[in-house]
Backbone as CSV, one residue per row, in Angstrom:
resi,resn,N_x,N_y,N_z,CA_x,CA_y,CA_z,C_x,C_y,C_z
1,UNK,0.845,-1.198,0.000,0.000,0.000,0.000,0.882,1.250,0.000
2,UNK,0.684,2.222,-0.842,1.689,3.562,-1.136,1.202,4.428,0.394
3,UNK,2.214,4.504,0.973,2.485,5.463,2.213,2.075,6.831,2.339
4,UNK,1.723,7.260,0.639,0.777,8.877,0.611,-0.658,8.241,0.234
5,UNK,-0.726,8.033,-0.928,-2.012,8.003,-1.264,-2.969,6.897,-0.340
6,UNK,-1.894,5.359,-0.491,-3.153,4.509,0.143,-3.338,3.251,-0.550
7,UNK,-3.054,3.579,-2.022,-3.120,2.343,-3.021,-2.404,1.696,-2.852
8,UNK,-3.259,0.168,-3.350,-2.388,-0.667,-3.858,-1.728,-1.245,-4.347
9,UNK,-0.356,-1.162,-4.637,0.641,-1.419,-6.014,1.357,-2.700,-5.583
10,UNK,2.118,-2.762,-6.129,3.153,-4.187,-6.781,4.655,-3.254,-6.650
11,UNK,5.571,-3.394,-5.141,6.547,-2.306,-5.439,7.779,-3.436,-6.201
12,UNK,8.272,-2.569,-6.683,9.502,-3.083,-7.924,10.783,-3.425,-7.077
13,UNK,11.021,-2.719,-5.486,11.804,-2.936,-4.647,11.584,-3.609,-3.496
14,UNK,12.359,-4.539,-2.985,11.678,-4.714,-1.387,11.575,-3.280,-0.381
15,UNK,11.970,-2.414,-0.288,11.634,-1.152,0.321,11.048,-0.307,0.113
16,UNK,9.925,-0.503,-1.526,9.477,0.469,-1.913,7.944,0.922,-1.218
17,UNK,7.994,2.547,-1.090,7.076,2.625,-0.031,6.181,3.662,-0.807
18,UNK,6.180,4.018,-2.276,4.857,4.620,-3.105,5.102,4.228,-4.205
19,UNK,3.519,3.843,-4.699,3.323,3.637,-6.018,4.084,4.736,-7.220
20,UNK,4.267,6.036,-7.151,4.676,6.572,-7.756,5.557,7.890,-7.597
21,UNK,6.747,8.562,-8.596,7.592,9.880,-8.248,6.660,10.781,-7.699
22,UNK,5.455,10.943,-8.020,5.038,12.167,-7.596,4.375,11.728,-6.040
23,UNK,3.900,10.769,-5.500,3.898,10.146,-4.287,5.121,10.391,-3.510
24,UNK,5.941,10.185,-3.209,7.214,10.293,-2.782,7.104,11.795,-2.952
25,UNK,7.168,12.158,-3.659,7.393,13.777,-3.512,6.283,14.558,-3.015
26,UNK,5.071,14.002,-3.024,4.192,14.914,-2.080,3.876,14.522,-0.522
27,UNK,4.419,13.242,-0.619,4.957,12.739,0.987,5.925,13.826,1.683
28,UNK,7.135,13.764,1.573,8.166,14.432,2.170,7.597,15.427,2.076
29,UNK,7.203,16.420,0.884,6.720,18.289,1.017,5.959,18.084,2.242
30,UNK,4.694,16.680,2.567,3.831,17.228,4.058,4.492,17.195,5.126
31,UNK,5.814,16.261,4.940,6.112,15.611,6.314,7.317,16.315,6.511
32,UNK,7.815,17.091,5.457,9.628,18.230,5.669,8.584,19.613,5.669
33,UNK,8.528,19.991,4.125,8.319,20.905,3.993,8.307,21.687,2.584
34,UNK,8.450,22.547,2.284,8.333,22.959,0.839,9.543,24.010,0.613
35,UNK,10.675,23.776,-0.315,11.547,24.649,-0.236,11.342,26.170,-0.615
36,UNK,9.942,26.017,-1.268,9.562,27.782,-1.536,8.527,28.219,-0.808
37,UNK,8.778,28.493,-0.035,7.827,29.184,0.580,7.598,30.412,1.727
38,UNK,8.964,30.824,1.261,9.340,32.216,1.910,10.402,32.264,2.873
39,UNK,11.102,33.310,3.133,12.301,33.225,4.213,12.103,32.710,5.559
40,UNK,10.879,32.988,5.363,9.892,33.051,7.176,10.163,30.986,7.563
41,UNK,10.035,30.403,6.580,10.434,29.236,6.535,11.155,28.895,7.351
42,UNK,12.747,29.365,6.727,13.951,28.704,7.473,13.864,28.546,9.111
43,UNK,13.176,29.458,9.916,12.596,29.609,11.042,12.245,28.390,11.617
44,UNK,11.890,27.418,11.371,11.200,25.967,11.478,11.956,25.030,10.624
45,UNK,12.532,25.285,9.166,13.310,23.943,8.531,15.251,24.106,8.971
46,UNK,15.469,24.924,9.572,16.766,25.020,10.169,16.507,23.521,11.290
47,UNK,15.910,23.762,12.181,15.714,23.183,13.602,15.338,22.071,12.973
48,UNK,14.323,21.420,12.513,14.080,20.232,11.794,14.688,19.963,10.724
49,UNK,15.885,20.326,10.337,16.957,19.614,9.341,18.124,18.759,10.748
50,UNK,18.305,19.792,11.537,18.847,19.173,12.840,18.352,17.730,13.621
51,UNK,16.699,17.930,13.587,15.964,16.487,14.064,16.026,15.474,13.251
52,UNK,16.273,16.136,11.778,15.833,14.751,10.800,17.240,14.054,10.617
53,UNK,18.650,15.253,10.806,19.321,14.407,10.793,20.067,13.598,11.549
54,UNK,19.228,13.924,13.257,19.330,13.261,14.730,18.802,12.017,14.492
55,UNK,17.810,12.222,13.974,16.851,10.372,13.819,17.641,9.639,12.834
56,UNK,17.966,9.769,11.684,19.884,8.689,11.617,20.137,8.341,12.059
57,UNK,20.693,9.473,13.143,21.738,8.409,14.434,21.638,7.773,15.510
58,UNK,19.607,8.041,15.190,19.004,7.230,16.405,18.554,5.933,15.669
59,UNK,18.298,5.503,14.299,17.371,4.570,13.823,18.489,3.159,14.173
60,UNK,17.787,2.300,14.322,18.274,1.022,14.431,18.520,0.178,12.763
61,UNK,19.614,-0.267,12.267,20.099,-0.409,11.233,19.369,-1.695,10.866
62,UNK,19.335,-2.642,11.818,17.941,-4.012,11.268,16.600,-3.366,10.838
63,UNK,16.320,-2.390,10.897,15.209,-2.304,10.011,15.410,-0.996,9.088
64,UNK,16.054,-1.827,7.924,16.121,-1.555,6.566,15.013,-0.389,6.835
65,UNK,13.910,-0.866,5.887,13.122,0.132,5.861,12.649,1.447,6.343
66,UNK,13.031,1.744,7.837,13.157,2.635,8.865,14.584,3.683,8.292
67,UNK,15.420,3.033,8.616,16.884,3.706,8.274,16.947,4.640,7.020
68,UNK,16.415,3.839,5.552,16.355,4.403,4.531,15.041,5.630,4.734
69,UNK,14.211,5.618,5.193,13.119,6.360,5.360,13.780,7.688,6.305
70,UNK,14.786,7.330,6.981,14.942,8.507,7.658,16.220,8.902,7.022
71,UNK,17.116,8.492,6.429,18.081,8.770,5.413,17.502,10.120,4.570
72,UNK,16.685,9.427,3.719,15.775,10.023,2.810,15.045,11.683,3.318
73,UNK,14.704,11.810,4.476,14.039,12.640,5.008,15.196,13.502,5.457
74,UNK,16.209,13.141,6.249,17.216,13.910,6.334,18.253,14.589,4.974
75,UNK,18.081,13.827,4.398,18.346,14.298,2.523,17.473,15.525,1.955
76,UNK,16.011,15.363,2.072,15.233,16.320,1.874,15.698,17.481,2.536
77,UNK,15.349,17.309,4.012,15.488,18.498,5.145,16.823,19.042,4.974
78,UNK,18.237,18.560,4.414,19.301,19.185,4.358,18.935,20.522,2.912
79,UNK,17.812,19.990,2.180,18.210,20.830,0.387,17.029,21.630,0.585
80,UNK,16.470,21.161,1.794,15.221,22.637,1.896,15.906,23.088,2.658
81,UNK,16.518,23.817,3.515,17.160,24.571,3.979,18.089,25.162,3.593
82,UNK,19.447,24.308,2.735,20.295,24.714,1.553,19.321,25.939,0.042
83,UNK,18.395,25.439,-0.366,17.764,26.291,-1.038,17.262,27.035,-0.315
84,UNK,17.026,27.809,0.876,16.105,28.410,1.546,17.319,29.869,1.451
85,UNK,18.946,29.156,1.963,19.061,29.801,2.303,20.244,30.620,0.699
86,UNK,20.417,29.504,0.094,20.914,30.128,-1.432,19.758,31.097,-1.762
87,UNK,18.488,31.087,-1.986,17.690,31.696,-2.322,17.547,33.211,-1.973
88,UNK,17.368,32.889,-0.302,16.942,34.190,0.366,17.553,34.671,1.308
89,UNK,19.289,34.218,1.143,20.392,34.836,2.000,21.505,34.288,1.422
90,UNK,21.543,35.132,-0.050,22.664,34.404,-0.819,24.335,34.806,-0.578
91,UNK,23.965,36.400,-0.069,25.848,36.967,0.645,26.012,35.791,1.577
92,UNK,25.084,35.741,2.488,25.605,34.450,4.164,26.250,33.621,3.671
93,UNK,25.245,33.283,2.716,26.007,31.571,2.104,26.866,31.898,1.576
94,UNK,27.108,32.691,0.044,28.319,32.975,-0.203,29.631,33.364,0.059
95,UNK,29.479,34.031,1.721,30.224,34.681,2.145,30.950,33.839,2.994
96,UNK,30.381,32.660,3.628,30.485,32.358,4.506,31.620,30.831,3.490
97,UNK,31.143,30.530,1.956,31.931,29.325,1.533,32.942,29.983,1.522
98,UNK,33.091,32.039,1.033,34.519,32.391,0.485,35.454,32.702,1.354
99,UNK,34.919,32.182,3.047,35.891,32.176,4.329,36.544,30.747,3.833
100,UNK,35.795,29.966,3.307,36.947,28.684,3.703,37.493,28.728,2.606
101,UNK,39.010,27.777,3.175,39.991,27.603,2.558,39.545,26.671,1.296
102,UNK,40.316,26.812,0.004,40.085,26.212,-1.298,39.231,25.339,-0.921
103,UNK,40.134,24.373,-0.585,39.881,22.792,0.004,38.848,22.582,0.814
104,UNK,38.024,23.076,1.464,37.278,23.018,2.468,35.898,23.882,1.815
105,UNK,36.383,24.940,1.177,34.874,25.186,0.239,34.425,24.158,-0.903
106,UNK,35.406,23.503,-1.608,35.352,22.449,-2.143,34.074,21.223,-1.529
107,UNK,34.875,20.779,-0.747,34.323,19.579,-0.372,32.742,20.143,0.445
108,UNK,32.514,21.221,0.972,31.422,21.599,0.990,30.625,21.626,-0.159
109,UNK,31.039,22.348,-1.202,30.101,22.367,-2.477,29.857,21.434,-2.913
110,UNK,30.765,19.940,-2.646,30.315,18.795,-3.180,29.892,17.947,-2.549
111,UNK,29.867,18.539,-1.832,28.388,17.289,-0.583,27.215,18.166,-0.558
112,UNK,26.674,19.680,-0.770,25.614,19.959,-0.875,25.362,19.683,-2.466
113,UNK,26.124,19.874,-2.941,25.643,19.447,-4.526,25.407,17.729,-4.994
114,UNK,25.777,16.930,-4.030,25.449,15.501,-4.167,23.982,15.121,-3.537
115,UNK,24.224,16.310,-2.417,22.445,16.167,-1.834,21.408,16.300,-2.800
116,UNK,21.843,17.515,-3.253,20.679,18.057,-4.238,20.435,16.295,-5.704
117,UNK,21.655,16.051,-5.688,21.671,14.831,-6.737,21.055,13.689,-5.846
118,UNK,21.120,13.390,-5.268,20.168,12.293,-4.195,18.927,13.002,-4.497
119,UNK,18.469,13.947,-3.799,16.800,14.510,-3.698,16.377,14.237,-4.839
120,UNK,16.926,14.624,-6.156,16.455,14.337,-7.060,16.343,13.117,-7.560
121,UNK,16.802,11.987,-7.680,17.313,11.388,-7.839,15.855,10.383,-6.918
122,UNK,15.454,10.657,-5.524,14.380,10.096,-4.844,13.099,10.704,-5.485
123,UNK,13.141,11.758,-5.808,11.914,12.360,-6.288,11.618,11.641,-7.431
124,UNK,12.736,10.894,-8.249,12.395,10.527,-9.452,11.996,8.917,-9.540
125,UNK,12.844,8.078,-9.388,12.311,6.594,-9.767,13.527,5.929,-9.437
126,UNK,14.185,7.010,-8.394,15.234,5.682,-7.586,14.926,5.699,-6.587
127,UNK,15.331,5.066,-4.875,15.123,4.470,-3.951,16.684,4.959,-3.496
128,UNK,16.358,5.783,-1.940,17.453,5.517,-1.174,18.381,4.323,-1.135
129,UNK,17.769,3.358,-1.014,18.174,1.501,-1.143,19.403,1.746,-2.528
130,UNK,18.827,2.359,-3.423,20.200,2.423,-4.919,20.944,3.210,-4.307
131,UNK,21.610,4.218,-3.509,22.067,4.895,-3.026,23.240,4.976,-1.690
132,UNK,22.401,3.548,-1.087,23.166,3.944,0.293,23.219,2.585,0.677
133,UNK,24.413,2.017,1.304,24.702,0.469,1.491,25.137,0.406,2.921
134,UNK,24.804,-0.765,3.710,25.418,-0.598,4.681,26.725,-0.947,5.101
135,UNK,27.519,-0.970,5.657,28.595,-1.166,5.695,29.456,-2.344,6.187
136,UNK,30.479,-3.189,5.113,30.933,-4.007,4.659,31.115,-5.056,5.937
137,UNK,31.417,-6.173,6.412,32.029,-6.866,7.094,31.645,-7.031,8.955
138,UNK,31.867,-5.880,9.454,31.378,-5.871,11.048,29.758,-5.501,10.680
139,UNK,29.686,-6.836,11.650,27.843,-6.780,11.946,27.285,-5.810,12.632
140,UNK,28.082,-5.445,14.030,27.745,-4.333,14.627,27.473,-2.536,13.686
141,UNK,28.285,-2.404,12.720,28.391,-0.966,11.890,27.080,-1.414,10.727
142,UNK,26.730,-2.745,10.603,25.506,-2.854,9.330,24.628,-2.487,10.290
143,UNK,24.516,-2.415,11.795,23.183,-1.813,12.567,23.478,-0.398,12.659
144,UNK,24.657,0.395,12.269,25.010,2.068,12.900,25.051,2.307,11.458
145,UNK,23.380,2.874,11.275,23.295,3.693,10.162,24.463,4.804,9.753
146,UNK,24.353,5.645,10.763,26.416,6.422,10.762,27.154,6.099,9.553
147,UNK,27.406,4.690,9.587,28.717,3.900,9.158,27.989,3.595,7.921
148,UNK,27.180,3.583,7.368,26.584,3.413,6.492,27.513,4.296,5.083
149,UNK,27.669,3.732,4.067,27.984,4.397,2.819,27.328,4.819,1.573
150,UNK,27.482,5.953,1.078,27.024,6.561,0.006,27.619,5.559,-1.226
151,UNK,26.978,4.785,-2.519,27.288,3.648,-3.491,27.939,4.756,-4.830
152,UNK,29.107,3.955,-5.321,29.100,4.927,-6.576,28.287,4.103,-7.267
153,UNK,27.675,5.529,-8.077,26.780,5.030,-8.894,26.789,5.591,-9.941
154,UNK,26.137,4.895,-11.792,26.425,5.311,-12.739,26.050,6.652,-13.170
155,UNK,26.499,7.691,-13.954,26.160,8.638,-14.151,24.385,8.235,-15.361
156,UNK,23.450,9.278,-14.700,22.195,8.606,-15.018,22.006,9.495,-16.914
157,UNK,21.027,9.175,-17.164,20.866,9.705,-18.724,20.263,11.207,-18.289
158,UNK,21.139,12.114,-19.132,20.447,13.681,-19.029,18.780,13.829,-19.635
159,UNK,17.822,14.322,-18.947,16.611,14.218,-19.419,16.152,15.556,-20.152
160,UNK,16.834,16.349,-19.652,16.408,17.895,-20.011,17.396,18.249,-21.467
161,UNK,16.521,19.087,-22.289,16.883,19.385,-23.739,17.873,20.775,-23.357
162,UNK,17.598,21.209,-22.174,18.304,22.223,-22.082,19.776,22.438,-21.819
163,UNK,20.513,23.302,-22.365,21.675,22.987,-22.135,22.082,23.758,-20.284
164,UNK,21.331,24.577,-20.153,21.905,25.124,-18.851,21.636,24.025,-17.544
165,UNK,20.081,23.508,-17.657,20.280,22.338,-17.274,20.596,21.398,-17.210
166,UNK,21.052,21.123,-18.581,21.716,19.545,-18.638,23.563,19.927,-17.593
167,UNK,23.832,20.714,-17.779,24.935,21.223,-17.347,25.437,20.809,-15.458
168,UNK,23.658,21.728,-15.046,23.217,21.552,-13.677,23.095,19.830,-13.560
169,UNK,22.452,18.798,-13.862,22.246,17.681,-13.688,23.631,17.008,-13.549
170,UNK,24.663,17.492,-14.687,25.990,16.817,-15.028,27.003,17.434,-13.602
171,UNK,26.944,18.716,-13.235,26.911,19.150,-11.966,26.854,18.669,-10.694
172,UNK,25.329,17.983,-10.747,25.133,16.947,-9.287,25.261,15.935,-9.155
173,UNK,25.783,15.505,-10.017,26.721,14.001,-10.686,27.557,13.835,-10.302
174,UNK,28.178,14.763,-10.720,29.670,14.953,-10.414,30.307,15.244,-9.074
175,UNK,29.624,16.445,-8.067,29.310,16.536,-6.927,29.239,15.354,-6.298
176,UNK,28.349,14.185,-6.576,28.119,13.394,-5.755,28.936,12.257,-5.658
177,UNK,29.681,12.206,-6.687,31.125,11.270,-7.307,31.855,11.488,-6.282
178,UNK,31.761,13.015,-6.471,33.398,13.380,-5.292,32.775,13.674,-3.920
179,UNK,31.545,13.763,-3.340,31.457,14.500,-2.549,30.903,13.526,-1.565
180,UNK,30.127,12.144,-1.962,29.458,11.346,-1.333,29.795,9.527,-1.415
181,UNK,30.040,9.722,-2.848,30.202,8.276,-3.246,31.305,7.631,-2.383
182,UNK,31.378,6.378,-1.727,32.437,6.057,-1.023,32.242,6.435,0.620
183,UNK,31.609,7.662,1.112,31.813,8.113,2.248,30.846,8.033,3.036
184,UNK,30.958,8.082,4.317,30.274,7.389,5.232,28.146,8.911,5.135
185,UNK,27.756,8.357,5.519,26.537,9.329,6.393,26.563,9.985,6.757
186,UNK,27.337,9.703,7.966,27.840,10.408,9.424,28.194,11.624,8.794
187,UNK,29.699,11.292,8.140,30.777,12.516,7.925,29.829,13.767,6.653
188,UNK,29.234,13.165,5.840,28.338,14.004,5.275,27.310,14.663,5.625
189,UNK,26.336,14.175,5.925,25.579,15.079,7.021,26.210,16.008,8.009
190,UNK,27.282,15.346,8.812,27.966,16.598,9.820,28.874,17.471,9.034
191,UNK,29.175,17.109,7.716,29.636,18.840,6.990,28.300,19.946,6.789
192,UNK,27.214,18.823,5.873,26.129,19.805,5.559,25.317,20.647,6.654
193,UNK,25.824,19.687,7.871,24.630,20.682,8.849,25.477,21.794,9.414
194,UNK,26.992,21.534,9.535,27.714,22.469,10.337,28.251,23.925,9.312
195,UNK,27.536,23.407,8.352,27.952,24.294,7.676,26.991,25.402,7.339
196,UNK,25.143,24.784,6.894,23.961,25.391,7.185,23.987,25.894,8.353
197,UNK,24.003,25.411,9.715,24.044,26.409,10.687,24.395,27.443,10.997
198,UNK,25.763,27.548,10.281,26.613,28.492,10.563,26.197,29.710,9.828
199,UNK,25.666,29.374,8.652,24.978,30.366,7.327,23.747,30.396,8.275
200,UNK,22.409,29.750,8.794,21.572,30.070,9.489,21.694,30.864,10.480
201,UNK,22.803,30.950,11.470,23.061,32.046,12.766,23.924,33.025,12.413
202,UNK,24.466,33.074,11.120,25.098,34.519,10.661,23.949,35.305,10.441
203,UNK,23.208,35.057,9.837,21.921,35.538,9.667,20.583,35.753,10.174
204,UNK,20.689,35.330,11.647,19.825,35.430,12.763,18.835,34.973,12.639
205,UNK,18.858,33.852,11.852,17.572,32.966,11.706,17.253,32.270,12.395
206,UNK,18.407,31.678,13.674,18.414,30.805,14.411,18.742,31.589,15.673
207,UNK,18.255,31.285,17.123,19.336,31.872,18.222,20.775,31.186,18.143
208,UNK,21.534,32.088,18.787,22.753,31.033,19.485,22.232,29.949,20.528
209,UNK,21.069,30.006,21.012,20.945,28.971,21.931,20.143,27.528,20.775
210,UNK,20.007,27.950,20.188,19.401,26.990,19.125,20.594,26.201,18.356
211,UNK,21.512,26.664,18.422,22.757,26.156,17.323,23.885,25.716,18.442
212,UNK,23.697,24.087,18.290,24.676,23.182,19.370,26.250,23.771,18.862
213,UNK,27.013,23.885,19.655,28.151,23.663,19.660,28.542,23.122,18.542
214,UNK,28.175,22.092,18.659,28.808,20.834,17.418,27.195,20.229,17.039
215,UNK,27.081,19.927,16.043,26.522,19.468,15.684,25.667,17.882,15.732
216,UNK,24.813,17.424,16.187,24.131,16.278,16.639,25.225,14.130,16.118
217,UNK,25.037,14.677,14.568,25.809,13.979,14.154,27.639,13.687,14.279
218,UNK,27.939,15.359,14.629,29.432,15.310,14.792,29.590,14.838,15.847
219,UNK,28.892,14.909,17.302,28.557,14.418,18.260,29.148,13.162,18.617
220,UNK,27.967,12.426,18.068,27.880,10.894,17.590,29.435,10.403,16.808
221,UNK,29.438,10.778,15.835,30.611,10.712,15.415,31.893,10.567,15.933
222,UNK,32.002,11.895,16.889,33.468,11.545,17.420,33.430,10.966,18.940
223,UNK,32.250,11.007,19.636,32.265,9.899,20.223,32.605,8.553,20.082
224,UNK,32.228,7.784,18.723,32.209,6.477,18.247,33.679,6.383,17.796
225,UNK,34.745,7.687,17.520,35.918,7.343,16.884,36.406,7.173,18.500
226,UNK,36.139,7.683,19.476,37.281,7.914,21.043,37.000,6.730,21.614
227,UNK,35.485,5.912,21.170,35.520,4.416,22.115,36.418,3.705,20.941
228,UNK,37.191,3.584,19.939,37.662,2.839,18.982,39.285,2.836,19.190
């Protein structure tokens, strides 16, 4: 039964949870949010890009289905907030990549630009499941979503006649080659959020009491490297 509408389909995946792209995509808009819908937004999808990408590091990795569902949602909640704030606080953001060093604005641009290639990528007629594997050998890390890895995956067929878009698509491809493929959850999410935050409280969208120290996932993270 599709998880928005209700129907009953035949899914093509064992994890598949709507009959169709536009299902999936009007799921997440009720349950994230809508990336246009004014500055007043970020106000509420800052703080819940933070929860969605807390429930990751809370989901239990035996249930497949759970993990990818909150994968997925934390994917969304990172590119509505990323567009919220390219959109309607484009100096912050800009200003704030042309503080970091080469190397470090880099690898930022290519983990928000691999997001944006995931979102799309779910909106369309793939499955988190094509995307994200759990991780190799220790049984314990196939249950710590964390440890979980981004799959390389083939570059998909350009759909758009346009060249500025086809450009953009070849863009989040590429992004996601270098920016995701190979690398853990954890470490991606805790660039994208520490880095949105920082663009969110330059810009007083957020309090300082709203914006952890470190970030939920970085948290987690370097906790799990100090018991190792």
């Amino acid at each position: 039964m599709c998880a928005h509408c209700g129907r009953e389909f035949s899914p093509r995946r064992e994890h598949a949870r709507f009959c169709s792209p536009a299902c999936r995509v009007a799921w997440h808009r009720v349950r994230i949010g809508d990336p246009v819908v004014g500055p007043v937004a970020l106000e509420w999808s800052v703080p819940g890009m933070s929860s969605a990408i807390r429930a990751v590091a809370l989901v239990d990795g035996s249930d497949r289905a759970a993990a990818f569902d909150a994968i997925g949602d934390a994917v969304w909640a990172v590119t509505i907030v990323d567009a919220g704030l390219v959109r309607y606080h484009p100096g912050a953001y800009d200003g704030l990549l042309a503080a970091e060093a080469p190397t470090g604005r880099q690898v930022i641009e290519q983990v928000l630009g691999g997001m944006r290639f995931v979102r799309n990528r779910i909106a369309g007629d793939a499955a988190v499941a094509d995307l994200v594997e759990p991780a190799a050998g220790d049984p314990v890390a196939r249950g710590v979503v964390l440890d979980w890895k981004w799959k390389p995956v083939a570059q998909p067929a350009v759909t758009s006649r346009a060249s500025r878009t086809r450009a953009w698509e070849t863009a989040r491809y590429q992004a996601y080659q270098a920016g995701l493929a190979g690398h853990s959850v954890a470490e991606t999410f805790a660039r994208a959020e520490a880095f949105l935050l920082q663009a969110a409280a330059s810009e007083a969208l957020i309090t300082d009491a709203v914006v952890p120290t470190a970030p939920p996932v970085a948290v987690a993270l370097r906790k799990r490297r100090m018991r190792r």
